[in-house]
C-alpha positions as protocol buffer text, in pm:
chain_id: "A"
residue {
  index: 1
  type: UNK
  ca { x: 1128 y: 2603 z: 486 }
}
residue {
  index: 2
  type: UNK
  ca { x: 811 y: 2669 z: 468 }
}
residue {
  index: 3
  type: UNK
  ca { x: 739 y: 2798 z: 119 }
}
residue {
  index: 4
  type: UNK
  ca { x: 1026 y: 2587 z: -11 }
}
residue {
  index: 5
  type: UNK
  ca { x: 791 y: 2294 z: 113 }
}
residue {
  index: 6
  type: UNK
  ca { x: 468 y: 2425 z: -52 }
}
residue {
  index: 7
  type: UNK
  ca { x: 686 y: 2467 z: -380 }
}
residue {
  index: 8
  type: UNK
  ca { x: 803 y: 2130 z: -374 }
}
residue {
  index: 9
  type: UNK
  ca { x: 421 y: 1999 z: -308 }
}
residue {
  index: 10
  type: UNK
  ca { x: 300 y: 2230 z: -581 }
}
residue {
  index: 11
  type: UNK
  ca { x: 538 y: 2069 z: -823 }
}
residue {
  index: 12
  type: UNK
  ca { x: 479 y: 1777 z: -730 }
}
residue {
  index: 13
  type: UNK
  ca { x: 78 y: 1814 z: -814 }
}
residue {
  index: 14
  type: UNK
  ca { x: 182 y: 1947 z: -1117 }
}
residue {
  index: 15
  type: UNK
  ca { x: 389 y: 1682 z: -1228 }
}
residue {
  index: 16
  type: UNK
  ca { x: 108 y: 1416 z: -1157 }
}
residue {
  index: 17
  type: UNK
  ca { x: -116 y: 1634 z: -1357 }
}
residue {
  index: 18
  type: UNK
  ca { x: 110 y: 1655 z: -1669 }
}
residue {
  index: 19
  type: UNK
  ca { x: 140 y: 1309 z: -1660 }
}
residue {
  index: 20
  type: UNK
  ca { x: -221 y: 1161 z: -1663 }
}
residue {
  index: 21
  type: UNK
  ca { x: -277 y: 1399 z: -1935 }
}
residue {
  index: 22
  type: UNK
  ca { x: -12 y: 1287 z: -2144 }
}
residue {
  index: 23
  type: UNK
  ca { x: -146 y: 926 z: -2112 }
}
residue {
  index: 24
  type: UNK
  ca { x: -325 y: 698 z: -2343 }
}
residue {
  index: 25
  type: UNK
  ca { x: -715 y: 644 z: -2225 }
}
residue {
  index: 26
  type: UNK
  ca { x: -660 y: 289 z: -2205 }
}
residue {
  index: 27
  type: UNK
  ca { x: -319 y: 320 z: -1942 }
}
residue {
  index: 28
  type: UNK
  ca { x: -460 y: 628 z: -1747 }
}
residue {
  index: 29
  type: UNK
  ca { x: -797 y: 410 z: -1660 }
}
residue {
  index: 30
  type: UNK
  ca { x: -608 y: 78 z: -1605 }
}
residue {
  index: 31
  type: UNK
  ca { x: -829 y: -139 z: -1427 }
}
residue {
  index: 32
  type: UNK
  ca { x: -760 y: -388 z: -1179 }
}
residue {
  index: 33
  type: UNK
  ca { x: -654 y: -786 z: -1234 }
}
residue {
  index: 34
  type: UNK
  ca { x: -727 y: -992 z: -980 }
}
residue {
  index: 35
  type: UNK
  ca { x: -560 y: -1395 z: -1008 }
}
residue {
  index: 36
  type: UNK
  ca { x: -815 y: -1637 z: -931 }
}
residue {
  index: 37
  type: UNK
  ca { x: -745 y: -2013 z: -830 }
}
residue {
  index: 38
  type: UNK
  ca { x: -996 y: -2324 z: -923 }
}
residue {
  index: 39
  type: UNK
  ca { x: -1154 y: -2466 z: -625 }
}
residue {
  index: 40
  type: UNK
  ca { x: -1401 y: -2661 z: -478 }
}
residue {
  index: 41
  type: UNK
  ca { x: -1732 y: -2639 z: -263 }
}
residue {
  index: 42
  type: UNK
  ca { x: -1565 y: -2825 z: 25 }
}
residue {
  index: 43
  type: UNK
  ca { x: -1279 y: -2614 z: 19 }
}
residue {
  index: 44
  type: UNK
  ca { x: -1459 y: -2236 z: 76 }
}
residue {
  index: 45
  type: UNK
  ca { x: -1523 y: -2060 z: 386 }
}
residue {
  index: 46
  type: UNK
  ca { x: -1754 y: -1800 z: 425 }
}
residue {
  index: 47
  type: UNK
  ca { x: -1455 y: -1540 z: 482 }
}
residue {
  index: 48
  type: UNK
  ca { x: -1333 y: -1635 z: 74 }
}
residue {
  index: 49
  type: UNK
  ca { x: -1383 y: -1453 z: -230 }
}
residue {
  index: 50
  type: UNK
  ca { x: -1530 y: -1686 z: -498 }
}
residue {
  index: 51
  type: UNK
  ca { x: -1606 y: -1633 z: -894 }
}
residue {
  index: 52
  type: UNK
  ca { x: -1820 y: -1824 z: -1089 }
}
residue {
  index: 53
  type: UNK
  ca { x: -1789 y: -1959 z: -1371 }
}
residue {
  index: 54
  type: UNK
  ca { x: -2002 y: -2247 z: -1617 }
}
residue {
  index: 55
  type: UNK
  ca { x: -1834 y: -2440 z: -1912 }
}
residue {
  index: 56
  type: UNK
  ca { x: -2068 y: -2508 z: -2165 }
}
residue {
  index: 57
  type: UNK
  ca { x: -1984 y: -2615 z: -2543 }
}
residue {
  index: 58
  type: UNK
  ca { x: -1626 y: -2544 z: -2500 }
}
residue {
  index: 59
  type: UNK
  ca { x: -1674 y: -2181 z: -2380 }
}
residue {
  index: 60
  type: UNK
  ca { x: -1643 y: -2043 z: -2018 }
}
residue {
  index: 61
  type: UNK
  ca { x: -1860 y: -1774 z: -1895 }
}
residue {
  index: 62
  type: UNK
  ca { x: -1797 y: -1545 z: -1618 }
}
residue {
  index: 63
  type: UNK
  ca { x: -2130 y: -1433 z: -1320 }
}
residue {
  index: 64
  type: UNK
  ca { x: -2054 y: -1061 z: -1271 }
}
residue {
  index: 65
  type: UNK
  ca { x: -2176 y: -917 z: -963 }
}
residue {
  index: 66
  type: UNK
  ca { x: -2351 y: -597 z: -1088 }
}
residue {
  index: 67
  type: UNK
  ca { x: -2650 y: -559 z: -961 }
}
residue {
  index: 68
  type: UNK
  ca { x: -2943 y: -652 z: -1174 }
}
residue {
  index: 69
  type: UNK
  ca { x: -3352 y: -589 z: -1106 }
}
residue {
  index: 70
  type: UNK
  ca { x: -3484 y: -636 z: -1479 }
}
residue {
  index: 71
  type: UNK
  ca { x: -3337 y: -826 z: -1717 }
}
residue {
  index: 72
  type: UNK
  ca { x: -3058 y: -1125 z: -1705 }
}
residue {
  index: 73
  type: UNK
  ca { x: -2729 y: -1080 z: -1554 }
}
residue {
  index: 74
  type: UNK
  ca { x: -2463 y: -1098 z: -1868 }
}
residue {
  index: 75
  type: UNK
  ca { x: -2259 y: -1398 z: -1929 }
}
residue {
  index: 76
  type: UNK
  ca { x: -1945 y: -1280 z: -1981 }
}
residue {
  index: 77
  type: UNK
  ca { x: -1646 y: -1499 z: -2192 }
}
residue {
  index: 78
  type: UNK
  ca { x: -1348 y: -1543 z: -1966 }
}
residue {
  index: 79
  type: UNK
  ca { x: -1011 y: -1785 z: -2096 }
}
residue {
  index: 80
  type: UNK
  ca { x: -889 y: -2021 z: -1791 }
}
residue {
  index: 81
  type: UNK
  ca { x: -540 y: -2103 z: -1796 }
}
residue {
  index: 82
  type: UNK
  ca { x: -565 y: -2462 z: -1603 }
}
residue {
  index: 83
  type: UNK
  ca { x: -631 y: -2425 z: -1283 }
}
residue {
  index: 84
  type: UNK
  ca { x: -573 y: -2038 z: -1269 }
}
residue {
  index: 85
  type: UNK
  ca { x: -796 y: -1715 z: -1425 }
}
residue {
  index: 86
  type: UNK
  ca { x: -752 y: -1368 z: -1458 }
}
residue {
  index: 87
  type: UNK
  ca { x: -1006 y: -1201 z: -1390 }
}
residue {
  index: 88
  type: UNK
  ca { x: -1131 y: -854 z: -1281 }
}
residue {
  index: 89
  type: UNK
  ca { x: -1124 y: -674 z: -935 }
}
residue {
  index: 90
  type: UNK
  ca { x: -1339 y: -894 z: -645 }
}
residue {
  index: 91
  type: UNK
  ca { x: -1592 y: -606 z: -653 }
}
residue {
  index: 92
  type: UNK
  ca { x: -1661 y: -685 z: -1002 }
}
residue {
  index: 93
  type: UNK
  ca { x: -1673 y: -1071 z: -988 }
}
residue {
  index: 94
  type: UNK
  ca { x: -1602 y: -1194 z: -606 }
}
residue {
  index: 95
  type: UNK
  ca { x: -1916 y: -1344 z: -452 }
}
residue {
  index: 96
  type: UNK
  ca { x: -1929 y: -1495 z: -74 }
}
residue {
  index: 97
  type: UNK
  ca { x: -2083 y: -1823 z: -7 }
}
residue {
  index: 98
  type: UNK
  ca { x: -2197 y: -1900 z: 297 }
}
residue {
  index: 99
  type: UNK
  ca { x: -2308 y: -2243 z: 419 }
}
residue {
  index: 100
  type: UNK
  ca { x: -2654 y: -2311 z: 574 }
}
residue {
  index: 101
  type: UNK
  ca { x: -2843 y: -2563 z: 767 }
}
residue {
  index: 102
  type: UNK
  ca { x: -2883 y: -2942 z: 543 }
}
residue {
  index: 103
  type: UNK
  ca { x: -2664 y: -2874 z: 320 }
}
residue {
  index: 104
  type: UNK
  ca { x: -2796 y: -2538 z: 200 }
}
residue {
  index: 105
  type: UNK
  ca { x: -2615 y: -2208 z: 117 }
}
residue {
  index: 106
  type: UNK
  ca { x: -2671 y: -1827 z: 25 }
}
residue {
  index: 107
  type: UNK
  ca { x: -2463 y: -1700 z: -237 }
}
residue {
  index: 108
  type: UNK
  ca { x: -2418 y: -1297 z: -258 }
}
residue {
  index: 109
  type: UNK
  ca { x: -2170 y: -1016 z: -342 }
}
residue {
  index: 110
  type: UNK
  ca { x: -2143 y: -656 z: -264 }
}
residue {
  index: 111
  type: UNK
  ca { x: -2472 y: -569 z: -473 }
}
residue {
  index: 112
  type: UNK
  ca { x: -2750 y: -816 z: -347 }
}
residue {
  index: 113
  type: UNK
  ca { x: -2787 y: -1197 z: -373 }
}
residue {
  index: 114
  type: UNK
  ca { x: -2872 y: -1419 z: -651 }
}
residue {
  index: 115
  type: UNK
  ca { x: -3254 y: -1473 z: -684 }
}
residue {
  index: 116
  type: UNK
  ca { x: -3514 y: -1682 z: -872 }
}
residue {
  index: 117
  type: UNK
  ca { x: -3757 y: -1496 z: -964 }
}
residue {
  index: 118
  type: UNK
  ca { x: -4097 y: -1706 z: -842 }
}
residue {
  index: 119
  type: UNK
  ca { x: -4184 y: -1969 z: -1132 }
}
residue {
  index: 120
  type: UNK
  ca { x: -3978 y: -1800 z: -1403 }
}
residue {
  index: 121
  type: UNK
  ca { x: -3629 y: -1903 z: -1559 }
}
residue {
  index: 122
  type: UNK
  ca { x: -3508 y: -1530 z: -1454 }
}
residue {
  index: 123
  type: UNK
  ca { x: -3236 y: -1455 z: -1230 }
}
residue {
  index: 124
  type: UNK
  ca { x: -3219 y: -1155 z: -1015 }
}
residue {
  index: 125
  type: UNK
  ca { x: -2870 y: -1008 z: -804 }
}
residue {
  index: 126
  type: UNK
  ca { x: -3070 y: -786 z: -543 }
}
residue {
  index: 127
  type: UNK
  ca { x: -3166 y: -799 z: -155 }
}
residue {
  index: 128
  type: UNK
  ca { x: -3097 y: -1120 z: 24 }
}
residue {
  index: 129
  type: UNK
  ca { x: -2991 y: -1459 z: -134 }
}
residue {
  index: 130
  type: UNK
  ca { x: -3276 y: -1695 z: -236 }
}
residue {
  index: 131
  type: UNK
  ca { x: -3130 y: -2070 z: -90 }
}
residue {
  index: 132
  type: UNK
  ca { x: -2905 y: -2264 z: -318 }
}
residue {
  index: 133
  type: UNK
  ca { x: -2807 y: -2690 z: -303 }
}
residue {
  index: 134
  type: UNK
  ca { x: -2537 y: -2774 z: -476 }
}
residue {
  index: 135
  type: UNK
  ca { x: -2631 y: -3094 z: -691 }
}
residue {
  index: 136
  type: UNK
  ca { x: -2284 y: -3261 z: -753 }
}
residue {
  index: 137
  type: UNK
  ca { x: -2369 y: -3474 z: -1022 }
}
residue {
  index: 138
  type: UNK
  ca { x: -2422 y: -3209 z: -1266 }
}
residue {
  index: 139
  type: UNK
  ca { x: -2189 y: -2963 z: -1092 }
}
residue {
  index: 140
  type: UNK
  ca { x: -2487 y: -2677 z: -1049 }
}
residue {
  index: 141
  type: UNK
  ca { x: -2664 y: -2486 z: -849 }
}
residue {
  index: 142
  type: UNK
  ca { x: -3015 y: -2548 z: -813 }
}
residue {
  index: 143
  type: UNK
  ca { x: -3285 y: -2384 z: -621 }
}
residue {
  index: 144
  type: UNK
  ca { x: -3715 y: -2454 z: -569 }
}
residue {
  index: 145
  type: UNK
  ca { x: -3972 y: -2181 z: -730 }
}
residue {
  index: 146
  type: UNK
  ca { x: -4255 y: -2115 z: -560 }
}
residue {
  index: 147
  type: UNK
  ca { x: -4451 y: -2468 z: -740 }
}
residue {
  index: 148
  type: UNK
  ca { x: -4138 y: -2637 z: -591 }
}
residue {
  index: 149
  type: UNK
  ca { x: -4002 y: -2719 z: -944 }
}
residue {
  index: 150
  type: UNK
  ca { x: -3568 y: -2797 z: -906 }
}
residue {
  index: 151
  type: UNK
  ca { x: -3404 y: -2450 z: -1107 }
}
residue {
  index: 152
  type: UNK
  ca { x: -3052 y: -2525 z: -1225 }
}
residue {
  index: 153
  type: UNK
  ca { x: -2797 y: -2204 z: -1247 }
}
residue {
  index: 154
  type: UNK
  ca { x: -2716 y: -2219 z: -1585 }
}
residue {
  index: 155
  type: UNK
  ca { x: -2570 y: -2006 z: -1884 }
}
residue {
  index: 156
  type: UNK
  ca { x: -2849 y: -1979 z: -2174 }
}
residue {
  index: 157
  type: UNK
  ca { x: -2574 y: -2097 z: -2404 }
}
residue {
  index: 158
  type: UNK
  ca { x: -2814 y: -2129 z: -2714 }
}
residue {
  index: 159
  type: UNK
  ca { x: -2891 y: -1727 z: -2692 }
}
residue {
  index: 160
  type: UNK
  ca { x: -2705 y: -1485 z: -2961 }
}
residue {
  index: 161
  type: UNK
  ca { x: -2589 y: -1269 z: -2649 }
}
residue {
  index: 162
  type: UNK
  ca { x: -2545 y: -1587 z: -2345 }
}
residue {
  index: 163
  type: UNK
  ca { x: -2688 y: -1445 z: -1986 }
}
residue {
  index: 164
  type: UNK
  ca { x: -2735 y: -1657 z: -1643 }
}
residue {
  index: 165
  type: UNK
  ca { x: -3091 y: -1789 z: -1583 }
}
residue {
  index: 166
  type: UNK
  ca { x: -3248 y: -2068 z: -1379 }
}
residue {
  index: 167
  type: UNK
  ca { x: -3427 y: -2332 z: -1574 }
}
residue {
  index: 168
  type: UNK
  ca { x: -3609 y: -2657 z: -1514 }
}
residue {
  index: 169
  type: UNK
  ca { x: -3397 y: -2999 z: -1464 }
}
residue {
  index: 170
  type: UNK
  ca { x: -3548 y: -3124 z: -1780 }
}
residue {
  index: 171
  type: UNK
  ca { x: -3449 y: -2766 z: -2007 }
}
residue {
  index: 172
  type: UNK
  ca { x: -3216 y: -2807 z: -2302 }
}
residue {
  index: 173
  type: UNK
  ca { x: -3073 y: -2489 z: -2175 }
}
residue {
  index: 174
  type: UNK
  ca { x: -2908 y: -2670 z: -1891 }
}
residue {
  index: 175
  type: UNK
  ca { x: -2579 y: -2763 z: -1992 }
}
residue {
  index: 176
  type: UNK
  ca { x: -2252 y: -2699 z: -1905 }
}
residue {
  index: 177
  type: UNK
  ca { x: -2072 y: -2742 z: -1547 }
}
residue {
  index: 178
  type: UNK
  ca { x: -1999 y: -2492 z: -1281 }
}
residue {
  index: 179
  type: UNK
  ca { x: -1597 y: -2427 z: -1191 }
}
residue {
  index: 180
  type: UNK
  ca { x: -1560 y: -2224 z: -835 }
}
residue {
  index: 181
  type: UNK
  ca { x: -1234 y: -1965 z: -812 }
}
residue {
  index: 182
  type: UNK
  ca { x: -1082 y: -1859 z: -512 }
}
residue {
  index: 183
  type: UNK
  ca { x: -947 y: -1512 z: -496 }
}
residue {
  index: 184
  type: UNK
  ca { x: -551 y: -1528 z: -440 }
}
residue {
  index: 185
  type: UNK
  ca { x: -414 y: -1233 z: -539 }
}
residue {
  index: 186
  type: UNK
  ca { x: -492 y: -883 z: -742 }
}
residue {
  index: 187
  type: UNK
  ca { x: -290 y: -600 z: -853 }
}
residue {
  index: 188
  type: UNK
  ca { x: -343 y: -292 z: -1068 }
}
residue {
  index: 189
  type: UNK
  ca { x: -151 y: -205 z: -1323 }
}
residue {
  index: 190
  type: UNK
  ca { x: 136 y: 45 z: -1399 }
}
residue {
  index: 191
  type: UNK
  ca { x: -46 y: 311 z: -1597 }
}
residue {
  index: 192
  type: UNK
  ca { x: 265 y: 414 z: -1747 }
}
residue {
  index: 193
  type: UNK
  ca { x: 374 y: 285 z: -2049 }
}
residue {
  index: 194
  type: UNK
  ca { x: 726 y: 158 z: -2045 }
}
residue {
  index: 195
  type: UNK
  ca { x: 779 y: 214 z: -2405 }
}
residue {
  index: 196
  type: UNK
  ca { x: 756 y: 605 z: -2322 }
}
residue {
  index: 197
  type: UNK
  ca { x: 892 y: 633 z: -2003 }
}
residue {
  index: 198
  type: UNK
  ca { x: 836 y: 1034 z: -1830 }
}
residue {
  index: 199
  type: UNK
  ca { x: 1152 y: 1231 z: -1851 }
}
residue {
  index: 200
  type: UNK
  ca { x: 1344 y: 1272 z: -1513 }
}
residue {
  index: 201
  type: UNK
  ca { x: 1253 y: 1598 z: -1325 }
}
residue {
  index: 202
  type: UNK
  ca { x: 1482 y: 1792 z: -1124 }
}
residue {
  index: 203
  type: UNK
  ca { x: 1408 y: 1842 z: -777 }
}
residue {
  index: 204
  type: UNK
  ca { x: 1281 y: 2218 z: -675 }
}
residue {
  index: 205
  type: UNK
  ca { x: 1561 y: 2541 z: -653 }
}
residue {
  index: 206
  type: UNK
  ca { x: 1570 y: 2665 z: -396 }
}
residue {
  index: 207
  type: UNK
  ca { x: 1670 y: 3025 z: -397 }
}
residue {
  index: 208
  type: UNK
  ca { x: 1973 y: 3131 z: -140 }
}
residue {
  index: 209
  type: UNK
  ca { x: 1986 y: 3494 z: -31 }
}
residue {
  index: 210
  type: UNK
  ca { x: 2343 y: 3586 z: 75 }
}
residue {
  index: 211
  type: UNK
  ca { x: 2317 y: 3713 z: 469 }
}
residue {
  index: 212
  type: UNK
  ca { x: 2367 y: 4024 z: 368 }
}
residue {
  index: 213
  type: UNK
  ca { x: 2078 y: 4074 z: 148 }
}
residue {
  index: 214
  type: UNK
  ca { x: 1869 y: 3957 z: 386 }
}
residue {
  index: 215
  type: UNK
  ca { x: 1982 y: 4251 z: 634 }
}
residue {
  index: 216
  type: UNK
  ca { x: 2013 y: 4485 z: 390 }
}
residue {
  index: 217
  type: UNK
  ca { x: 1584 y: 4395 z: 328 }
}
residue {
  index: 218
  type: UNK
  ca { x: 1538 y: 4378 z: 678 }
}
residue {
  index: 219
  type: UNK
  ca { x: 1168 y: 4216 z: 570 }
}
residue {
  index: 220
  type: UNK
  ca { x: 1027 y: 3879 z: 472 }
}
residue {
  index: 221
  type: UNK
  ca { x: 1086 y: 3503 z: 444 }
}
residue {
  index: 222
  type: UNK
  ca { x: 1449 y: 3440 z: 306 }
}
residue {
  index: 223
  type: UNK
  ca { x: 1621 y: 3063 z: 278 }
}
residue {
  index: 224
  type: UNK
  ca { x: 2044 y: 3152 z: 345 }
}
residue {
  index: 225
  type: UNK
  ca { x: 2322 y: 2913 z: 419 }
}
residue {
  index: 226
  type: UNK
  ca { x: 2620 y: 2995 z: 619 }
}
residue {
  index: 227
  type: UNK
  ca { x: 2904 y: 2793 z: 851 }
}
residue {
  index: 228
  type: UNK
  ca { x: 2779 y: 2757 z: 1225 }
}
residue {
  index: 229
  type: UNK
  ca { x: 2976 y: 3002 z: 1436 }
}
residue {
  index: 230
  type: UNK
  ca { x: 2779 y: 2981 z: 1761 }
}
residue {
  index: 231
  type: UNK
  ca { x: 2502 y: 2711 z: 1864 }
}
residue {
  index: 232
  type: UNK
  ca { x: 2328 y: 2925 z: 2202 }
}
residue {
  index: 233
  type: UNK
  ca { x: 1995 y: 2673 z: 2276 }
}
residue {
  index: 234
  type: UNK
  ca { x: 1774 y: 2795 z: 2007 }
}
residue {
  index: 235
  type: UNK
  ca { x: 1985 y: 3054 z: 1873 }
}
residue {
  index: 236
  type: UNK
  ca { x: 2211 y: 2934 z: 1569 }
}
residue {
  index: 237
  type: UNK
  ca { x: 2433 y: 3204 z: 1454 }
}
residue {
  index: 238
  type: UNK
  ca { x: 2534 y: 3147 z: 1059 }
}
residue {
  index: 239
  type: UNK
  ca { x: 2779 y: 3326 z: 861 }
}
residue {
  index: 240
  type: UNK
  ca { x: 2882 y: 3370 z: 507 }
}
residue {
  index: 241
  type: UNK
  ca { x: 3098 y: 3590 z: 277 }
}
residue {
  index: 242
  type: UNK
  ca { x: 2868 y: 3903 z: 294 }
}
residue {
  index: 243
  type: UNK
  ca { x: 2762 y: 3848 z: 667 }
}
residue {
  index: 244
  type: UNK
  ca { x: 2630 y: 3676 z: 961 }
}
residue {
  index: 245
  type: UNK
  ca { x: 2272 y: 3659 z: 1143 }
}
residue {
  index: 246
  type: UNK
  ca { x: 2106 y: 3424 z: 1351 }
}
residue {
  index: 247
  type: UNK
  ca { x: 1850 y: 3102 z: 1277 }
}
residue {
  index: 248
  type: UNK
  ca { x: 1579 y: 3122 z: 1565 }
}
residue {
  index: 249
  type: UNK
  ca { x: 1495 y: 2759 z: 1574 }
}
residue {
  index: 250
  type: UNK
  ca { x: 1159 y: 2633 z: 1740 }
}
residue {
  index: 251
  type: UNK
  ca { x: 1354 y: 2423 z: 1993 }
}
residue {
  index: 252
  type: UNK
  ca { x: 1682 y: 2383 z: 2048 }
}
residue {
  index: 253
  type: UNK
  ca { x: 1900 y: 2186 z: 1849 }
}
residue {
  index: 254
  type: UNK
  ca { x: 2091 y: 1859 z: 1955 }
}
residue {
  index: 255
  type: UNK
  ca { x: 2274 y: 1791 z: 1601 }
}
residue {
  index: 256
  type: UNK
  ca { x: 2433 y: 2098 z: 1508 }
}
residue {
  index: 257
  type: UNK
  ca { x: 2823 y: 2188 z: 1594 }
}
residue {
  index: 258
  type: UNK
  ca { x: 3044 y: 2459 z: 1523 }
}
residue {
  index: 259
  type: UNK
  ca { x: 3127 y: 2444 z: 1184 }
}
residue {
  index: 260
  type: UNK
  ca { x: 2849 y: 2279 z: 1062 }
}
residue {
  index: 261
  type: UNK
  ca { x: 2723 y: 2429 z: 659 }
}
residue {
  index: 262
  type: UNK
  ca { x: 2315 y: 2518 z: 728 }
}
residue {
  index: 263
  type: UNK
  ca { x: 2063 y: 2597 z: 485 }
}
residue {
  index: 264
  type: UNK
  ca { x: 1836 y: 2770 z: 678 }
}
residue {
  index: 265
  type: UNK
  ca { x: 1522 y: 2929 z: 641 }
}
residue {
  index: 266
  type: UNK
  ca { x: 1259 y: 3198 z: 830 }
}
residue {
  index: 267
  type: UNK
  ca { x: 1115 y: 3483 z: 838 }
}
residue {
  index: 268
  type: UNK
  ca { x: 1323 y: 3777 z: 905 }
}
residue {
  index: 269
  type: UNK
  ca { x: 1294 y: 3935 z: 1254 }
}
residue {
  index: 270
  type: UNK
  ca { x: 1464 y: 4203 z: 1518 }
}
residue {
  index: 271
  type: UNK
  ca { x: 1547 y: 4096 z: 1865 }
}
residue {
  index: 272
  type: UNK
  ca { x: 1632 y: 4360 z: 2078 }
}
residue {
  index: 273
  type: UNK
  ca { x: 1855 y: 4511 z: 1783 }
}
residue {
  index: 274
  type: UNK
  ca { x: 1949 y: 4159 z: 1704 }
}
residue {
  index: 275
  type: UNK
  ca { x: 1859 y: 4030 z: 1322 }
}
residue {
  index: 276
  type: UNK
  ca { x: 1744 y: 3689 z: 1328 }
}
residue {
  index: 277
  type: UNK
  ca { x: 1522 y: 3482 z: 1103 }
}
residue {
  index: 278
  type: UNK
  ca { x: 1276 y: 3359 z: 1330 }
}
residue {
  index: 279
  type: UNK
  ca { x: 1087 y: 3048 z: 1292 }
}
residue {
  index: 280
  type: UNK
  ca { x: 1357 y: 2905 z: 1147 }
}
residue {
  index: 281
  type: UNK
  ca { x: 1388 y: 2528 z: 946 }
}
residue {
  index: 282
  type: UNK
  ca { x: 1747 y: 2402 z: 840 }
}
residue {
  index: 283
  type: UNK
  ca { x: 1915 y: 2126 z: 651 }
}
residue {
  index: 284
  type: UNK
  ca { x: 2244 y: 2059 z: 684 }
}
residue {
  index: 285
  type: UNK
  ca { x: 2424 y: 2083 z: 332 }
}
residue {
  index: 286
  type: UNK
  ca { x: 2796 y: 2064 z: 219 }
}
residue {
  index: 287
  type: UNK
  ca { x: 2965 y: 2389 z: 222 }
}
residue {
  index: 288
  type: UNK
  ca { x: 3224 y: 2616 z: 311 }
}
residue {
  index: 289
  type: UNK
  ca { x: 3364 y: 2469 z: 635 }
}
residue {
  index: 290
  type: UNK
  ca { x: 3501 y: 2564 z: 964 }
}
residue {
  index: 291
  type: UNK
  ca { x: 3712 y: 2430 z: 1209 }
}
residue {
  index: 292
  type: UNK
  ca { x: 3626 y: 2566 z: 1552 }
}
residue {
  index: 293
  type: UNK
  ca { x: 3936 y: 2673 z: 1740 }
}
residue {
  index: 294
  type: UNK
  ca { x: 3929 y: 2700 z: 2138 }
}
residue {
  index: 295
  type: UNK
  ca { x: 4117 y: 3006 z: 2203 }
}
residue {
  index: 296
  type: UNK
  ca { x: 4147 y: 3276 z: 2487 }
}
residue {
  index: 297
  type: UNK
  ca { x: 4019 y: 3636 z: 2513 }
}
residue {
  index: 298
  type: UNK
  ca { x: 4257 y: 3928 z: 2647 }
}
């Protein structure tokens, strides 16, 4: 049983290979879509997942979480339906918000935090979280630089390629309103396409050496099946057309009765001028038959 289980893993690998290389790029490397619900500040706990998102000019952007040291973080065009997006995985978009002391709070995901860089519009995702308010009236976030000047959140909206930045209250750049999600489900796709389905396999065969074969080689691993004659603890005796031997089981058996088809398989062994196939595995298959018959010796 043995081999005949390697041989079924083996094809199994196989057919996972031969399958991801028949794929299209795009289905093989399928990436996760998570559903996102609208919420509100009120409503998070510091155990949610949150994305953010600003409205600005009829377009919605998207914060990514990657991590960013130089440069902007990228705005990136996302299509709300109502009150629900799809989005990418929570790695890619999910940020935590915790709330502080006086209505504060820290706002990070699995790269760093989001930081103001001292008195410049830049925003940074690295290290710890710089501390956010939430001003309600504009629906923002807003933080202090170092010359305690308010920095709104914002999308630069009026750049060719739109990234997140924090400017002043009084910037033209600060436009647009912020819209929270809460992570409520996430799936990854079928990479299979269902217009070409894979063809059915077959399972593994498994190769049956009549008894007498097997005693004839008197060496190796062999896989036989046979009607139960004699159940003896661990000793199974089988027998077919071409003749009988016994299945040396690891422990003794509590479902097997006279009569019984096995497909049994071990390694073949001699007990004291007994053949046996020690080690043995078995499945019980349909077969030949036998109805066990109490009778009398002479």
């Amino acid at each position: 049983m043995k081999q005949r289980r390697t041989s079924r893993f083996l094809a199994i690998v196989l057919l996972v290979a031969m399958t991801l290389s028949l794929m299209p790029t795009s289905l093989a490397y399928a990436e996760e879509s998570s559903t996102w619900t609208q919420t509100t500040l009120d409503q998070i706990t510091a155990e949610d997942t949150v994305a953010i998102t600003m409205t600005a000019n009829g377009t919605t952007y998207a914060l990514p979480t990657a991590a960013v040291t130089n440069g902007a973080p990228v705005a990136e065009v996302v299509s709300p339906d109502g009150s629900t997006l799809t989005l990418g995985s929570a790695a890619d978009y999910g940020w935590t918000i915790t709330p502080g002391e006086g209505g504060t709070y820290t706002i990070a995901g699995p790269n760093g935090g989001i930081n103001l860089i001292n008195n410049n519009k830049g925003v940074r995702i690295n290290g710890a979280s710089a501390t956010w308010t939430y001003d309600a009236n504009v629906a923002r976030f807003q933080t202090a630089d170092t010359s305690g000047n308010q920095r709104y959140l914002s999308v630069a909206v009026q750049l060719d390629t739109p990234d997140w930045r924090c400017y002043k209250t009084d910037s033209s750049y600060s436009v647009g309103t912020t819209t929270l999600w809460k992570l409520t489900g996430s799936e990854t796709p079928d990479p299979t396409d269902p217009t070409d389905p894979p063809e059915p396999t077959e399972p593994p065969v498994v190769t049956i050496t009549p008894i007498g074969d097997v005693l004839a080689a008197a060496s190796g691993e062999f896989t036989v099946q046979g009607v139960v004659t004699m159940v003896d603890g661990k000793n199974v005796y089988v027998q077919d057309a071409t003749g009988g031997i016994c299945l040396y089981l690891p422990s003794a058996a509590t479902d097997i009765e006279l009569g019984d088809t096995l497909i049994g398989t071990g390694t073949y062994a001699n007990y004291k001028g007994l053949p046996e196939l020690s080690g043995a595995t078995y499945e019980k298959a349909e077969g030949m038959g036998l109805t066990a018959k109490t009778t009398t010796l002479g």
